[in-house]
C-alpha positions in Angstrom: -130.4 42.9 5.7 -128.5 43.8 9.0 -128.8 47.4 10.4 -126.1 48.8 11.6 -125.8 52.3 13.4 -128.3 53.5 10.2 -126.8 51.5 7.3 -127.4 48.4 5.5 -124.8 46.0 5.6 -124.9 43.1 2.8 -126.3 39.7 3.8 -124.4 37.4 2.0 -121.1 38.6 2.6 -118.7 37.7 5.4 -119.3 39.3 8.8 -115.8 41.2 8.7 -116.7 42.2 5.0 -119.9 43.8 5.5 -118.7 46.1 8.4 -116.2 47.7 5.8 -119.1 49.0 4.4 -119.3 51.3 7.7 -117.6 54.6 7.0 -114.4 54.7 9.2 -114.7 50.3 9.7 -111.6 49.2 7.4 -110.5 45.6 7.5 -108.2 45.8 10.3 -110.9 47.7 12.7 -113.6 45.3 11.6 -111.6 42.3 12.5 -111.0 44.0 16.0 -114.7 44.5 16.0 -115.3 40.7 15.3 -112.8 40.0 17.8 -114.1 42.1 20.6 -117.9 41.1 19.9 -117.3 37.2 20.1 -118.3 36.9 16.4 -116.9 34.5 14.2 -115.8 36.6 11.7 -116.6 34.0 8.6 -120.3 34.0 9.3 -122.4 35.6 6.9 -124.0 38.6 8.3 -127.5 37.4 7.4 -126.6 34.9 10.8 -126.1 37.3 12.9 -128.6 37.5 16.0 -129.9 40.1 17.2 -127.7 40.4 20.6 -125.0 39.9 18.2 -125.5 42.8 16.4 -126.5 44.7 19.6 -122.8 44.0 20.8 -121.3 45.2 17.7 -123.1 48.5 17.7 -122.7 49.5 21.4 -119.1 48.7 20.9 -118.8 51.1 17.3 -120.4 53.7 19.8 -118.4 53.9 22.4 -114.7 52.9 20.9 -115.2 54.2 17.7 -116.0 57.2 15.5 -118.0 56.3 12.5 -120.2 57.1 9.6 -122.0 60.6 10.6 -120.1 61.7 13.4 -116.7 60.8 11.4 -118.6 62.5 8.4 -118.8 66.0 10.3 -115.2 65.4 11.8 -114.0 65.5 8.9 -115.7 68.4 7.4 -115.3 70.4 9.9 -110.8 69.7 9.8 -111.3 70.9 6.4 -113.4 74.2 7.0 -110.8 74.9 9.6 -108.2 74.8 7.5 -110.0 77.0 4.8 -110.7 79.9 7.7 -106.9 79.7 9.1 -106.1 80.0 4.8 -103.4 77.4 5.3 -101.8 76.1 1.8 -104.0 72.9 2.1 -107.1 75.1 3.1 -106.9 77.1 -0.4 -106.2 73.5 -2.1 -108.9 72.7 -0.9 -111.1 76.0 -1.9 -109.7 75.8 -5.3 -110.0 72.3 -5.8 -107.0 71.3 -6.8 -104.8 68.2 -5.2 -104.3 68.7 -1.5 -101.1 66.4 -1.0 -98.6 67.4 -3.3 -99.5 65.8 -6.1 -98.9 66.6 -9.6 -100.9 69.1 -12.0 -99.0 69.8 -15.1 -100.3 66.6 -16.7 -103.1 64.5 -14.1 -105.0 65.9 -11.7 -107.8 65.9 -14.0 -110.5 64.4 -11.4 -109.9 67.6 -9.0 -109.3 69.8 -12.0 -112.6 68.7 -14.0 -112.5 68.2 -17.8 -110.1 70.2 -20.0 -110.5 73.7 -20.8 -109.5 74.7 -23.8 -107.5 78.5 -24.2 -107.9 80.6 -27.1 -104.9 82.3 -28.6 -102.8 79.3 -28.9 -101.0 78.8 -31.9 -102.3 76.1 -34.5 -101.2 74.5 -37.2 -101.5 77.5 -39.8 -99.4 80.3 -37.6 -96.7 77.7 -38.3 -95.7 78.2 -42.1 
């Protein structure tokens, strides 16, 4: 397997494929990546030479910012936003949907499993 800036990327897959598997490389940037490198982007990555994927990791480095860098860039947006207590900061502290979404009825994969309230009336109360 091919290592990339710490991370394996899968052998039998297409060259632009297996860079998606980068954190920050979507299909679009690994195309461009393909592109700037002078890879054929078709080739499986198990092909790739080793000045090949020398190229390819000197350019992630200096044009781009992915997997731990990107990782603690984005962590550290979201701690900001917690210490200014902006409305997306306490989202985010609460753990509730940060973008608007909707929480009467989904939300259940922020909120976590249901939690059931006692006092509610049942089935008896009613007659």
């Amino acid at each position: 397997m091919p290592r990339l800036l710490g991370v394996d990327i899968p052998n039998d897959k297409k060259t632009v494929i297996s860079l998606t598997y980068l954190f920050g490389v979507g299909h679009k940037t690994a195309r461009d990546l393909c592109h700037k490198a002078n890879i054929e982007p078709g080739t499986p990555a198990r092909d790739l030479a080793e000045d090949e994927l020398s190229r390819l990791a000197t350019i992630l480095e200096e044009d781009y910012t992915v997997e731990g860098p990107l990782r603690r860039q984005v962590q550290q947006n979201i701690a900001r936003l917690r210490n200014i207590r902006s409305y997306r900061g306490i989202r985010h502290r609460m753990g509730l949907p940060v973008r608007g979404q909707n929480t009467q009825t989904n939300a259940r994969t922020r909120k976590g499993p249901k939690k059931t309230v006692a006092g509610k009336k049942g089935v008896k109360d009613l007659r």
